[in-house]
N, CA, C and O atoms as a GROMACS GRO file, in nm:
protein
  580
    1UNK      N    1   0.085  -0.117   0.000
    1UNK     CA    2   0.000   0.000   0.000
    1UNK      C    3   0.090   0.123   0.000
    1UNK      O    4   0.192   0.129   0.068
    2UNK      N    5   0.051   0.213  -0.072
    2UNK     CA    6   0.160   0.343  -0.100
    2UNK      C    7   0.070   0.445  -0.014
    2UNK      O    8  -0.053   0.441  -0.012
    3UNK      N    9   0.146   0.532   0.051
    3UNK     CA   10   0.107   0.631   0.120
    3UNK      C   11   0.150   0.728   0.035
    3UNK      O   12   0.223   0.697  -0.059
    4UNK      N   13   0.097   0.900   0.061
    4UNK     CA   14   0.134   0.982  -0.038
    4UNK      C   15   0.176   1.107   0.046
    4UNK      O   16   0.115   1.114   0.153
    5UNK      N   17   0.255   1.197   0.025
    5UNK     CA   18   0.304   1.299   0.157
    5UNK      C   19   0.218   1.330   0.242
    5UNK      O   20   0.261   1.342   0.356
    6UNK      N   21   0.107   1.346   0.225
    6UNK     CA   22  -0.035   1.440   0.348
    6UNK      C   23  -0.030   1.263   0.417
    6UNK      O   24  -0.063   1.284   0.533
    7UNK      N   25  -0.011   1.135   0.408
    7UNK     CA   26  -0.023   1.043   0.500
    7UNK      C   27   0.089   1.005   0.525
    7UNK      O   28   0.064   0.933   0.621
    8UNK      N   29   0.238   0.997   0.504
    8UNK     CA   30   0.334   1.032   0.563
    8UNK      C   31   0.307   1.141   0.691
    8UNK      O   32   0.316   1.100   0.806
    9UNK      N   33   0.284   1.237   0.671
    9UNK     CA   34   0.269   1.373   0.768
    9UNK      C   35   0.150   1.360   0.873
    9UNK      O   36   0.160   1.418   0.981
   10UNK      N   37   0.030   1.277   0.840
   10UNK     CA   38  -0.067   1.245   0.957
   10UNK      C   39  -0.018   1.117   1.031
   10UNK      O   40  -0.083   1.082   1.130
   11UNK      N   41   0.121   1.024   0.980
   11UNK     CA   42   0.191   0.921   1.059
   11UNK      C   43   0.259   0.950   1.157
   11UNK      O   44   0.267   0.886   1.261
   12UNK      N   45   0.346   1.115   1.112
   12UNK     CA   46   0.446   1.172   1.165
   12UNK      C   47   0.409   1.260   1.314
   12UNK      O   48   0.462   1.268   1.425
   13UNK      N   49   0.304   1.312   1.255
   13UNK     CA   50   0.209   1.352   1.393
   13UNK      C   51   0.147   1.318   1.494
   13UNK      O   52   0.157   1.387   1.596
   14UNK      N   53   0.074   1.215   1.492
   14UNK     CA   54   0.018   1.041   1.509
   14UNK      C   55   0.124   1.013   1.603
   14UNK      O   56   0.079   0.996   1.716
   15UNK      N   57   0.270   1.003   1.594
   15UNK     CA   58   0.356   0.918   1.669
   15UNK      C   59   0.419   1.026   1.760
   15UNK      O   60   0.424   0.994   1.879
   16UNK      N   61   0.455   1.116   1.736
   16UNK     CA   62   0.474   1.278   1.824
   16UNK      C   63   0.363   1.270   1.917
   16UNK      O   64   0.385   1.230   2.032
   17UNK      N   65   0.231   1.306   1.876
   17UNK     CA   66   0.128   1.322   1.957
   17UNK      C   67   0.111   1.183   2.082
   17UNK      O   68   0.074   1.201   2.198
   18UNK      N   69   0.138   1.085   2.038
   18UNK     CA   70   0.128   0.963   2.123
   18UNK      C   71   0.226   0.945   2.245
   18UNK      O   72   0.203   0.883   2.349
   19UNK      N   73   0.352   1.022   2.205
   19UNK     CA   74   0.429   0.993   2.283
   19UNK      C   75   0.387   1.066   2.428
   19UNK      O   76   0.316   1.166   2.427
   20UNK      N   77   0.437   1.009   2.554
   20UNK     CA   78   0.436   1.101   2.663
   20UNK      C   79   0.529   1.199   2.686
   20UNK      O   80   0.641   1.180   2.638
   21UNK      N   81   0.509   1.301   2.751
   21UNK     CA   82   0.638   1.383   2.784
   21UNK      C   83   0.688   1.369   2.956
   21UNK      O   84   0.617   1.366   3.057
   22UNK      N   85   0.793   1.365   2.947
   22UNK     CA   86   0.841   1.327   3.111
   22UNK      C   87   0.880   1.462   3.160
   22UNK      O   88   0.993   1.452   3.207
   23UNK      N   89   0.830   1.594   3.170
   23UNK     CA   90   0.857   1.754   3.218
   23UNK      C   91   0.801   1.710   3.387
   23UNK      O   92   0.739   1.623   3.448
   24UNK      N   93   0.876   1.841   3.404
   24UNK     CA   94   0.882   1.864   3.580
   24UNK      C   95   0.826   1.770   3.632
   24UNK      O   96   0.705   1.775   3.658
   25UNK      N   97   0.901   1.663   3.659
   25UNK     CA   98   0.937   1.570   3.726
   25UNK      C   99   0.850   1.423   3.676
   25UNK      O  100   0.816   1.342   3.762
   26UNK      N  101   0.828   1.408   3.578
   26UNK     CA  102   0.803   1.287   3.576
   26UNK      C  103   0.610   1.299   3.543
   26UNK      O  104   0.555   1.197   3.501
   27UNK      N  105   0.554   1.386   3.559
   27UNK     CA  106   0.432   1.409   3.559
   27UNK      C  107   0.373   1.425   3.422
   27UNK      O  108   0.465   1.434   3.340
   28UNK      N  109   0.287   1.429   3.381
   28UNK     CA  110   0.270   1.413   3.241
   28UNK      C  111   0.144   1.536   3.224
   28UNK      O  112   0.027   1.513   3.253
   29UNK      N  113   0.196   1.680   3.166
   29UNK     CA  114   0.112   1.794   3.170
   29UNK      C  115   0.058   1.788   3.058
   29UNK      O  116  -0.040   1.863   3.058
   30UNK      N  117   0.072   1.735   2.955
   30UNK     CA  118   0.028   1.752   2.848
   30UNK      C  119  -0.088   1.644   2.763
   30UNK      O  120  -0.035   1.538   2.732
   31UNK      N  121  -0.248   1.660   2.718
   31UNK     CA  122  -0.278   1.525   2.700
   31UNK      C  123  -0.308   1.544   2.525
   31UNK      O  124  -0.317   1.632   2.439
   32UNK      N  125  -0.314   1.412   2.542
   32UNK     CA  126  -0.353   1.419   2.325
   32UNK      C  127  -0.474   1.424   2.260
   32UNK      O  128  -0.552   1.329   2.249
   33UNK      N  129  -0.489   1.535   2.216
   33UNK     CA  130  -0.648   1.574   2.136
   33UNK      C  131  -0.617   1.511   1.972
   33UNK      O  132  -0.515   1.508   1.904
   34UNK      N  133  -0.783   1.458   1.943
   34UNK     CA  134  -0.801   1.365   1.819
   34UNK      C  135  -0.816   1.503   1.733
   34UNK      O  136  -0.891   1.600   1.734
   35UNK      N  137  -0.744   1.475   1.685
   35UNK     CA  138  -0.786   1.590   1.512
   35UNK      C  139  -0.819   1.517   1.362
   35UNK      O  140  -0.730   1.456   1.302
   36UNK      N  141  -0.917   1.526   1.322
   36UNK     CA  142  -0.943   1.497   1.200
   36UNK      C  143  -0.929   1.580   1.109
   36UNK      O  144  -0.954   1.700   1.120
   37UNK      N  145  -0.894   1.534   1.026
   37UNK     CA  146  -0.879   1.626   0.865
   37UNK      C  147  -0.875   1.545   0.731
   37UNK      O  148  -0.814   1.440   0.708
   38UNK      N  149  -0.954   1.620   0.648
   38UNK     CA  150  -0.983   1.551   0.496
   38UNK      C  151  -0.876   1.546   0.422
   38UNK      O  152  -0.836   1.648   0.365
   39UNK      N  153  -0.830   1.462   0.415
   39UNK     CA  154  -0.713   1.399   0.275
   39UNK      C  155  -0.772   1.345   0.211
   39UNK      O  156  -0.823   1.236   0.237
   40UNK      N  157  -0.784   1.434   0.065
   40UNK     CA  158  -0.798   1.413  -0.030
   40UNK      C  159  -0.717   1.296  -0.084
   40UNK      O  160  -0.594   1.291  -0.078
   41UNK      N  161  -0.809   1.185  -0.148
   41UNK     CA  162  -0.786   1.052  -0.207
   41UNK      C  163  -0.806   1.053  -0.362
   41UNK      O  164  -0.913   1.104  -0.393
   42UNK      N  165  -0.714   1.000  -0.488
   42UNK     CA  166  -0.719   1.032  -0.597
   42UNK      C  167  -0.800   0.906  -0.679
   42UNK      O  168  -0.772   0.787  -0.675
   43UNK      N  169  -0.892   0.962  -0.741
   43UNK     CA  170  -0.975   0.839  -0.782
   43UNK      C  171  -0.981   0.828  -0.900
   43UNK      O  172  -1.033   0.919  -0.965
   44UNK      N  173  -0.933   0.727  -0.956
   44UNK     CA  174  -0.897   0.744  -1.083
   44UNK      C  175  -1.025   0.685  -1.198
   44UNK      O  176  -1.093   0.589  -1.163
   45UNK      N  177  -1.046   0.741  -1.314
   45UNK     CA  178  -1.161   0.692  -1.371
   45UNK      C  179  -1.130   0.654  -1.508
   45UNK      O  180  -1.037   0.697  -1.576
   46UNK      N  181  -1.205   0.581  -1.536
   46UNK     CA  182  -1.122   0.472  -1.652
   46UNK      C  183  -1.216   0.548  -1.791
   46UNK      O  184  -1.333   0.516  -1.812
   47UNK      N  185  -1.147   0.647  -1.874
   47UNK     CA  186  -1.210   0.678  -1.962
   47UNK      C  187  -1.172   0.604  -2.096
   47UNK      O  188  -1.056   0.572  -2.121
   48UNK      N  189  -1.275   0.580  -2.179
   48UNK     CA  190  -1.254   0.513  -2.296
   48UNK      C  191  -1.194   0.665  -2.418
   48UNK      O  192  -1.240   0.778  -2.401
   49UNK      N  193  -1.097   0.637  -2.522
   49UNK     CA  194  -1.067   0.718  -2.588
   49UNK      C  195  -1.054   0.672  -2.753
   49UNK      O  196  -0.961   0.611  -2.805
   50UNK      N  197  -1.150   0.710  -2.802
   50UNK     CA  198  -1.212   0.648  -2.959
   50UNK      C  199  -1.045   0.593  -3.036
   50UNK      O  200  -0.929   0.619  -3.003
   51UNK      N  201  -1.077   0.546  -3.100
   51UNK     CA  202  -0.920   0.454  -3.159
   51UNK      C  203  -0.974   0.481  -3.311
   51UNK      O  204  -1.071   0.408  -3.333
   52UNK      N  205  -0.939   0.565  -3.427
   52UNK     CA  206  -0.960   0.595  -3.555
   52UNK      C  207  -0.935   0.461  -3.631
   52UNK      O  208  -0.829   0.408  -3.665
   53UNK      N  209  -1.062   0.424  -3.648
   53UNK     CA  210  -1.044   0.320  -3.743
   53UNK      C  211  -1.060   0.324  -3.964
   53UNK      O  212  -1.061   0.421  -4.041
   54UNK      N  213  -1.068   0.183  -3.990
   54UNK     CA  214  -1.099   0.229  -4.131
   54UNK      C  215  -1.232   0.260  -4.148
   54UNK      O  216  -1.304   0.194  -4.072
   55UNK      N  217  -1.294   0.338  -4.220
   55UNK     CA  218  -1.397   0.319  -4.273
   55UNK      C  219  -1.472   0.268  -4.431
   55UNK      O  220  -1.460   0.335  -4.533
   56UNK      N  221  -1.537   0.156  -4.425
   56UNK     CA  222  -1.533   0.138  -4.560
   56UNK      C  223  -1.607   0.231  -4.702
   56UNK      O  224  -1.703   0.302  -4.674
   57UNK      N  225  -1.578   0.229  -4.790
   57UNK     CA  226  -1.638   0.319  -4.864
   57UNK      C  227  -1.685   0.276  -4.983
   57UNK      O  228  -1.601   0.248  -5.069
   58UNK      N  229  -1.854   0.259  -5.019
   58UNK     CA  230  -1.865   0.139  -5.147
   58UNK      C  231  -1.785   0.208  -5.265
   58UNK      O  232  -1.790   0.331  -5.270
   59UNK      N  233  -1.696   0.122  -5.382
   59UNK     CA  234  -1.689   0.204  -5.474
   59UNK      C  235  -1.764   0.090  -5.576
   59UNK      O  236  -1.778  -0.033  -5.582
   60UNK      N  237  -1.792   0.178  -5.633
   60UNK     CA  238  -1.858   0.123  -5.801
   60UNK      C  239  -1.766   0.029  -5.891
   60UNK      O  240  -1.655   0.051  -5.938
   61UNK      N  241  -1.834  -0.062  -5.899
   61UNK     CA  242  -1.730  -0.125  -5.995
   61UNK      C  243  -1.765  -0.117  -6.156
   61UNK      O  244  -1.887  -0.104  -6.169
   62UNK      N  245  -1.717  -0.119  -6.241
   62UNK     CA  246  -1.775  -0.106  -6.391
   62UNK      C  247  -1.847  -0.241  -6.453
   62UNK      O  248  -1.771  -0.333  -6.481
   63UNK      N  249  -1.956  -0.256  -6.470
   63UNK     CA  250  -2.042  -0.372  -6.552
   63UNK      C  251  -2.006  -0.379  -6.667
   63UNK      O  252  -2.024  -0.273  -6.727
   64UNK      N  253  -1.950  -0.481  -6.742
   64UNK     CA  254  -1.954  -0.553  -6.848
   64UNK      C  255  -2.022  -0.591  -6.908
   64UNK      O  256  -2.054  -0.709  -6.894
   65UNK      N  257  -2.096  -0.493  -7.032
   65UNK     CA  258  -2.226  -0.545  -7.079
   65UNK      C  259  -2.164  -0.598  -7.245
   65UNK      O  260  -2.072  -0.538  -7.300
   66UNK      N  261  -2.233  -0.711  -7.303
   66UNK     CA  262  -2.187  -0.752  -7.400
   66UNK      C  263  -2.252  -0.642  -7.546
   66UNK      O  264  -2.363  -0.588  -7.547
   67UNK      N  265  -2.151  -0.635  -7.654
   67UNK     CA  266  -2.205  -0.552  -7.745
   67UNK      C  267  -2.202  -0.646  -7.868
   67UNK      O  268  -2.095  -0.703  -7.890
   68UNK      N  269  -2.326  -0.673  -7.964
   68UNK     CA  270  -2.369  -0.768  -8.025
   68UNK      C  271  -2.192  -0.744  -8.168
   68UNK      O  272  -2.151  -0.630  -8.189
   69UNK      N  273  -2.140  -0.835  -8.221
   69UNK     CA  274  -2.051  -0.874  -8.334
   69UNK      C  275  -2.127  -0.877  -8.452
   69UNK      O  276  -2.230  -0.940  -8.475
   70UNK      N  277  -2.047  -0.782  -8.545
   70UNK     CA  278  -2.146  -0.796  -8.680
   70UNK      C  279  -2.087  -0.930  -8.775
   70UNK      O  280  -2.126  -0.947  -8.890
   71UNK      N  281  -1.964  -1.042  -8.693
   71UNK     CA  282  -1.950  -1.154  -8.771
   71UNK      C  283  -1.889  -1.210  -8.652
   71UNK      O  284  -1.848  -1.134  -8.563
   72UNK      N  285  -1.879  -1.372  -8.640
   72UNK     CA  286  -1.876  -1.445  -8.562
   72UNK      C  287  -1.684  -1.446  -8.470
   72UNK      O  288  -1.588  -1.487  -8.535
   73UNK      N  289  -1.675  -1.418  -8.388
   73UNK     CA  290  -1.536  -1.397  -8.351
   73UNK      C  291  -1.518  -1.591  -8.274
   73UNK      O  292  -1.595  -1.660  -8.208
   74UNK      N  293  -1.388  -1.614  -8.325
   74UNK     CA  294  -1.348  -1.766  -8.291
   74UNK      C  295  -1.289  -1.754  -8.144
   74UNK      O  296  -1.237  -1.651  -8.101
   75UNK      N  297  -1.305  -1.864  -8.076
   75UNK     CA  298  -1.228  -1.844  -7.906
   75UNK      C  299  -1.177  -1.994  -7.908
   75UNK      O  300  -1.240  -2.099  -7.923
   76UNK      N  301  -1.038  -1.967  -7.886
   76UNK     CA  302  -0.986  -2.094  -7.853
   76UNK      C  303  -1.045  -2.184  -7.776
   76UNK      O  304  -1.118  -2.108  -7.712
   77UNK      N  305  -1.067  -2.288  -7.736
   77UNK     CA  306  -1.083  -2.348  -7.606
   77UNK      C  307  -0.993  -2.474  -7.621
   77UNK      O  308  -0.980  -2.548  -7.718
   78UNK      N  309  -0.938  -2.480  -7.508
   78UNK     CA  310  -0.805  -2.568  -7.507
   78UNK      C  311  -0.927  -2.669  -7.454
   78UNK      O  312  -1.024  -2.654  -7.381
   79UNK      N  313  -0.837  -2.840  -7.570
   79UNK     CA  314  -0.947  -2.951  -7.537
   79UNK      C  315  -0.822  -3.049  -7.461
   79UNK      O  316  -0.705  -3.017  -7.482
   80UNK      N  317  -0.846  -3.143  -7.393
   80UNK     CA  318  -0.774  -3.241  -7.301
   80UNK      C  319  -0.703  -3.310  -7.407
   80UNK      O  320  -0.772  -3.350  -7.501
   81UNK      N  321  -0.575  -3.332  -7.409
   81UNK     CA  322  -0.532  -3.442  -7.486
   81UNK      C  323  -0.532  -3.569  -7.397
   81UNK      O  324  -0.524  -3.576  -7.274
   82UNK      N  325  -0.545  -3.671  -7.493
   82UNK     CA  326  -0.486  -3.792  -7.432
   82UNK      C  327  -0.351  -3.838  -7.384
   82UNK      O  328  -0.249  -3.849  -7.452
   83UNK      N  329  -0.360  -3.856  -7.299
   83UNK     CA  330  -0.173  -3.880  -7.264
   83UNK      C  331  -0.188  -4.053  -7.181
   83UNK      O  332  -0.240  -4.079  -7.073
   84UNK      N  333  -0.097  -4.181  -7.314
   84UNK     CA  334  -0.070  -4.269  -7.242
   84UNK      C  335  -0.059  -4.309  -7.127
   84UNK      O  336   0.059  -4.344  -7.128
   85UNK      N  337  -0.092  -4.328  -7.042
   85UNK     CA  338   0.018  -4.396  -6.918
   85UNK      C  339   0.014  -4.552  -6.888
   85UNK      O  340  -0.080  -4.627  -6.911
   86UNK      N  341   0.105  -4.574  -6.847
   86UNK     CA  342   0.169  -4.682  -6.823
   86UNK      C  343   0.173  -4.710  -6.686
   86UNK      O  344   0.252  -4.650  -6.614
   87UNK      N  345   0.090  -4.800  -6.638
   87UNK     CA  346   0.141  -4.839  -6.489
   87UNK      C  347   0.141  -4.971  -6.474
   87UNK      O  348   0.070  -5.046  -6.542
   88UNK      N  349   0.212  -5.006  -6.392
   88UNK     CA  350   0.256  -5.154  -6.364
   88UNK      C  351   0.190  -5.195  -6.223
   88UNK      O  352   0.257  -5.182  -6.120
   89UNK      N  353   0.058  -5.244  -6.219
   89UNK     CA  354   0.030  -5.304  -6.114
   89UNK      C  355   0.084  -5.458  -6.079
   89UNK      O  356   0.094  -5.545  -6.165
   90UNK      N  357   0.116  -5.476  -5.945
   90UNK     CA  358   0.135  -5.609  -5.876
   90UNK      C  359  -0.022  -5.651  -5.834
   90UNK      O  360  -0.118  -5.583  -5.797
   91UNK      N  361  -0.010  -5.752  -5.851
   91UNK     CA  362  -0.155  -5.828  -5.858
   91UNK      C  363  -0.071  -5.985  -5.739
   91UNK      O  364  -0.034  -6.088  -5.794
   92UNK      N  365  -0.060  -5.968  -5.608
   92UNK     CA  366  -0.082  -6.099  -5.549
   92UNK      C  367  -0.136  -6.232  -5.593
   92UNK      O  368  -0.256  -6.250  -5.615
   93UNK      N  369  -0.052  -6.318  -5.603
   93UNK     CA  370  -0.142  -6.466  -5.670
   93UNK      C  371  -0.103  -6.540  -5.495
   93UNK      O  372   0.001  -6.525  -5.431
   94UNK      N  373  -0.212  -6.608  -5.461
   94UNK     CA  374  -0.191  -6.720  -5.380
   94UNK      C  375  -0.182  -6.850  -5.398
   94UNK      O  376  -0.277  -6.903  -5.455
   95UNK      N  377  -0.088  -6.919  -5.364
   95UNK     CA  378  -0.073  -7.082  -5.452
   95UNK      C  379  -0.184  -7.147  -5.349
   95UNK      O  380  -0.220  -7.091  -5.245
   96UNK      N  381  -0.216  -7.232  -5.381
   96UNK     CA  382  -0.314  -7.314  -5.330
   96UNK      C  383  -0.243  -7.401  -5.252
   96UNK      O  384  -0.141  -7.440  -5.310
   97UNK      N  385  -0.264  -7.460  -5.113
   97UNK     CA  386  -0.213  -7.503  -5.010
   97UNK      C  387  -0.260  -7.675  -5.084
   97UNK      O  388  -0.375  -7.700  -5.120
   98UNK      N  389  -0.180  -7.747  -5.092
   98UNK     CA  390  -0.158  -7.867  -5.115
   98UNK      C  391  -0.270  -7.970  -5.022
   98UNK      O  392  -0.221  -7.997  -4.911
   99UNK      N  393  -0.368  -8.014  -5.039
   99UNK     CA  394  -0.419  -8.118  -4.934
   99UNK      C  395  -0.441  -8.242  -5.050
   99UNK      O  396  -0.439  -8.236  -5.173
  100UNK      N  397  -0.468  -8.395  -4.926
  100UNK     CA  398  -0.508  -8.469  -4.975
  100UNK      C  399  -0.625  -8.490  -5.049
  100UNK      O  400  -0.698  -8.392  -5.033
  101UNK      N  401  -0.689  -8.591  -5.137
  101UNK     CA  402  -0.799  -8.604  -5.175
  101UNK      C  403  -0.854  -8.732  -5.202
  101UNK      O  404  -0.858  -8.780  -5.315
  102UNK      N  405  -0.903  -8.798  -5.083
  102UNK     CA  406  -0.937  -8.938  -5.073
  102UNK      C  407  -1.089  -8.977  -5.116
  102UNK      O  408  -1.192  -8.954  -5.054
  103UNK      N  409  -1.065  -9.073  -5.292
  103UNK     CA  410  -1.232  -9.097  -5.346
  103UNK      C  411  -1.208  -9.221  -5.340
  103UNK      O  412  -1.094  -9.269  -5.336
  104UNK      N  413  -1.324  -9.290  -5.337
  104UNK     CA  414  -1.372  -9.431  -5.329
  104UNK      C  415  -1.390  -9.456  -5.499
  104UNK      O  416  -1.495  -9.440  -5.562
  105UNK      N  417  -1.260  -9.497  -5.554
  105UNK     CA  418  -1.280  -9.547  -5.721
  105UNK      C  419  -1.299  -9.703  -5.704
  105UNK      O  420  -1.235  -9.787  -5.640
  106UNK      N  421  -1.466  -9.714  -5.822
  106UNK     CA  422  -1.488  -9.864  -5.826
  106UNK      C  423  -1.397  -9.890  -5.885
  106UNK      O  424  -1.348  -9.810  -5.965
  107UNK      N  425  -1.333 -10.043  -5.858
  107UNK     CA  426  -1.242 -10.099  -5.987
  107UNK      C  427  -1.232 -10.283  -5.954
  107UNK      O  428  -1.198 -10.297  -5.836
  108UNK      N  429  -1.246 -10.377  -6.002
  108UNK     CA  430  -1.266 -10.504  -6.002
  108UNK      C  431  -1.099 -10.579  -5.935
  108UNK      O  432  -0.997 -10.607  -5.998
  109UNK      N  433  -1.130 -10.593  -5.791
  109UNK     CA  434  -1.024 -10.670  -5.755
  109UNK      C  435  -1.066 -10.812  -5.710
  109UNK      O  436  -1.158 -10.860  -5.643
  110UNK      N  437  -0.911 -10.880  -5.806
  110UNK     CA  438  -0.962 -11.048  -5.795
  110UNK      C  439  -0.910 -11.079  -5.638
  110UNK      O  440  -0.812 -11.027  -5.584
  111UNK      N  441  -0.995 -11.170  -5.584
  111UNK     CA  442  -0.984 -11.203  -5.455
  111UNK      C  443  -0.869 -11.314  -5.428
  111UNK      O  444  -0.934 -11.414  -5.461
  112UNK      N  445  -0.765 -11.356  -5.397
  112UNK     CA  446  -0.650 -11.498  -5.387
  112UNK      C  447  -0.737 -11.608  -5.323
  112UNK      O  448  -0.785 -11.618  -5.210
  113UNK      N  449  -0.743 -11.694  -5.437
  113UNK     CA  450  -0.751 -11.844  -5.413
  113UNK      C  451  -0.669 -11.953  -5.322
  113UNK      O  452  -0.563 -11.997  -5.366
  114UNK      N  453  -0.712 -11.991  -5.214
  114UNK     CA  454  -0.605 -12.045  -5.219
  114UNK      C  455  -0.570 -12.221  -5.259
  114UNK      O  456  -0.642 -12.318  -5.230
  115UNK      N  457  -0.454 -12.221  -5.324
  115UNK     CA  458  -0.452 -12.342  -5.403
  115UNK      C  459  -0.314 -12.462  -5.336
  115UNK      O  460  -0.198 -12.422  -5.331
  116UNK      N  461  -0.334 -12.537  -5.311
  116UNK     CA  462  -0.293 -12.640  -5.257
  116UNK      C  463  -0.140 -12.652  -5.362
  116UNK      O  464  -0.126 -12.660  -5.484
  117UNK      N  465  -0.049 -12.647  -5.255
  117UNK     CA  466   0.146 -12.668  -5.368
  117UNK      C  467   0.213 -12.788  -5.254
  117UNK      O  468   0.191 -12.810  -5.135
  118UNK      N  469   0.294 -12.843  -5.343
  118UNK     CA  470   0.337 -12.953  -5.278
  118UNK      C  471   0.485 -12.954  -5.327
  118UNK      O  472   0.514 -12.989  -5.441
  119UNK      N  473   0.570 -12.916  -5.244
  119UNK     CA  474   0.696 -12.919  -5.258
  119UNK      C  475   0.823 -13.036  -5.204
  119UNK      O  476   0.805 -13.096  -5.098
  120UNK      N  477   0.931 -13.056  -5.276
  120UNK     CA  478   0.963 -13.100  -5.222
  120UNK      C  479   1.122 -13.060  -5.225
  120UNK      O  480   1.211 -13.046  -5.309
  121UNK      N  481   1.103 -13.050  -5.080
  121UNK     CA  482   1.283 -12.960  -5.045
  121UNK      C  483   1.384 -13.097  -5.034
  121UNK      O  484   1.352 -13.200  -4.974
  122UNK      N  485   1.471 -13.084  -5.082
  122UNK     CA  486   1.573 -13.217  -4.998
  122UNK      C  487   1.662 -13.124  -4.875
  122UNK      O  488   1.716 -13.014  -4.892
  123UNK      N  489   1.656 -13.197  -4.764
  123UNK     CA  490   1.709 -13.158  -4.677
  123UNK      C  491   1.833 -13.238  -4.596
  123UNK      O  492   1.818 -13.351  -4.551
  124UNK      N  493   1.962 -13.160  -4.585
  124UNK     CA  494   2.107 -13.258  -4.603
  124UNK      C  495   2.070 -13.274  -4.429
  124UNK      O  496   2.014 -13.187  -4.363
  125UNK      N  497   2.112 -13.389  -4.383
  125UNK     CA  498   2.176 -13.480  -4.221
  125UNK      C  499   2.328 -13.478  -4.254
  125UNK      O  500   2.386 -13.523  -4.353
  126UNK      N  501   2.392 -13.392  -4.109
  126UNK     CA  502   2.512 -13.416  -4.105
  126UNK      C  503   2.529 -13.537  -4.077
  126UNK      O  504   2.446 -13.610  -4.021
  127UNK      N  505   2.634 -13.567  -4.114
  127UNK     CA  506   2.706 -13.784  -4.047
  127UNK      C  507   2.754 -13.674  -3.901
  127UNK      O  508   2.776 -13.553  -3.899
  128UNK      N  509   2.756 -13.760  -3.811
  128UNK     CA  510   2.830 -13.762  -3.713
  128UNK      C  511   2.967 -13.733  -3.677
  128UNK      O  512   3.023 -13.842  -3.688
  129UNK      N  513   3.055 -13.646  -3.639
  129UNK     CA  514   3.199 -13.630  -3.688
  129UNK      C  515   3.232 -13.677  -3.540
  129UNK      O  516   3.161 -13.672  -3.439
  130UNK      N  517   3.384 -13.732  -3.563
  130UNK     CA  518   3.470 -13.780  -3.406
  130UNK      C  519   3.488 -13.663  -3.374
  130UNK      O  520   3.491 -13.566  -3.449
  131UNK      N  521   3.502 -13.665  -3.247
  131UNK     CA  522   3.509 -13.553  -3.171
  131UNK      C  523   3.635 -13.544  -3.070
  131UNK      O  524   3.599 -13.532  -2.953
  132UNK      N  525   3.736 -13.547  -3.084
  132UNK     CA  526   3.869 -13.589  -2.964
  132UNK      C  527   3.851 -13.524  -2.815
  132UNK      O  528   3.940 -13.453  -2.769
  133UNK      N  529   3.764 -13.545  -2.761
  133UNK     CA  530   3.787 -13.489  -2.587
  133UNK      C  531   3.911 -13.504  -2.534
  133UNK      O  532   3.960 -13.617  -2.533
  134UNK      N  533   3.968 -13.417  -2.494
  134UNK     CA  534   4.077 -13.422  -2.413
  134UNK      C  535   4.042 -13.464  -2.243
  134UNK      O  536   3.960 -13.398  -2.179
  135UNK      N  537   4.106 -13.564  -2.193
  135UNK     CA  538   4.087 -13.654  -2.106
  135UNK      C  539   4.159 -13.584  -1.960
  135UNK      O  540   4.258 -13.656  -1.947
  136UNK      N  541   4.162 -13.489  -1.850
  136UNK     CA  542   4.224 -13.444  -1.786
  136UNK      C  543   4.262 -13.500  -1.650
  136UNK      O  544   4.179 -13.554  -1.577
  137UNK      N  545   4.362 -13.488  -1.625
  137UNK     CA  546   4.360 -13.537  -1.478
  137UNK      C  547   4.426 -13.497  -1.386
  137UNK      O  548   4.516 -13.418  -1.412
  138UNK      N  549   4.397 -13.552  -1.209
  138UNK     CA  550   4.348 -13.482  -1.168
  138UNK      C  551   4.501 -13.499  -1.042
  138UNK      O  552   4.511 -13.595  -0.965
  139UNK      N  553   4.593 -13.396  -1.047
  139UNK     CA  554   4.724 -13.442  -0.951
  139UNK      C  555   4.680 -13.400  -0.813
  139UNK      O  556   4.637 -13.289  -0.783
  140UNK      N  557   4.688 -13.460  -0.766
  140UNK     CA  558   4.711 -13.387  -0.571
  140UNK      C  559   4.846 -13.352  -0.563
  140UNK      O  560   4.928 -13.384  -0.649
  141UNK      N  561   4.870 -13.288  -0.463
  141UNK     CA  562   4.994 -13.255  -0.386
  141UNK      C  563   4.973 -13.203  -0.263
  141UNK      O  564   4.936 -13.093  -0.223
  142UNK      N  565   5.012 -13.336  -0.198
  142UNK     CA  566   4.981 -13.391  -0.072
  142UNK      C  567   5.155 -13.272   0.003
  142UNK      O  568   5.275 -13.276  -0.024
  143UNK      N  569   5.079 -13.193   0.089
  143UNK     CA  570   5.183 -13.143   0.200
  143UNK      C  571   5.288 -13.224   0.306
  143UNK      O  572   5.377 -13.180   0.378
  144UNK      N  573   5.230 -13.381   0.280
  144UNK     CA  574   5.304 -13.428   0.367
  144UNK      C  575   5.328 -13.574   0.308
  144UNK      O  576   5.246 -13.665   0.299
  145UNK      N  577   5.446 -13.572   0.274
  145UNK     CA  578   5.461 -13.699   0.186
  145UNK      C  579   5.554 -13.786   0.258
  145UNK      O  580   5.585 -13.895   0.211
   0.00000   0.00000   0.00000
């Protein structure tokens, strides 16, 4: 909060006036009277102040009225040419995932007979072969002879 000199000066007085005085002997002769007085306070008022702007101003523009040709005047008009193009689309192929395919085809199967065979194997007999066993025998050895 800002004070402004006239409330500086009613602070300054204010604290003078408050104080006691200690004269002939300690007794206090003097007492403090309230004084009021108008201090003027500045009030400030918010005026608006016009800001020069544009103003618009219609102007006339000139109409274009057509005036009839005593023979036919030609006007280009540009027509589209054709222009090739060439593009190369990729087109995805998916291979087809491989599965089995199990059909029941009629077809004439001959059934096996079965037919009676009579063989005859020759089959070899060993002869008997000698056989030499070795004959072992049997020593003691007696500790006390």
């Amino acid at each position: 909060m800002t004070l402004s000199k006239s409330g500086y000066f009613l602070c300054l007085v204010a604290v003078t006036m408050a104080r006691p005085s200690f004269e002939h002997g300690g007794h206090e002769l003097s007492h403090t009277v309230e004084v009021t007085k108008h201090v003027p306070v500045p009030v400030y008022k918010h005026e608006t102040v016009p800001v020069p702007h544009a103003v618009p101003v219609p102007i006339p523009k000139p109409v274009a009225v057509p005036v009839p040709q005593p023979y036919p005047i030609h006007i280009n008009v540009p027509q589209p040419v054709a222009v090739p193009v060439i593009k190369t689309i990729t087109i995805p192929v998916e291979k087809p995932v491989p599965y089995k395919v199990e059909k029941e085809v009629p077809y004439h199967v001959e059934k096996p007979v079965p037919v009676p065979v009579e063989k005859h194997v020759p089959v070899k007999i060993t002869k008997p072969v000698p056989v030499k066993v070795p004959v072992y025998k049997v020593v003691y050895h007696h500790s006390k002879h």
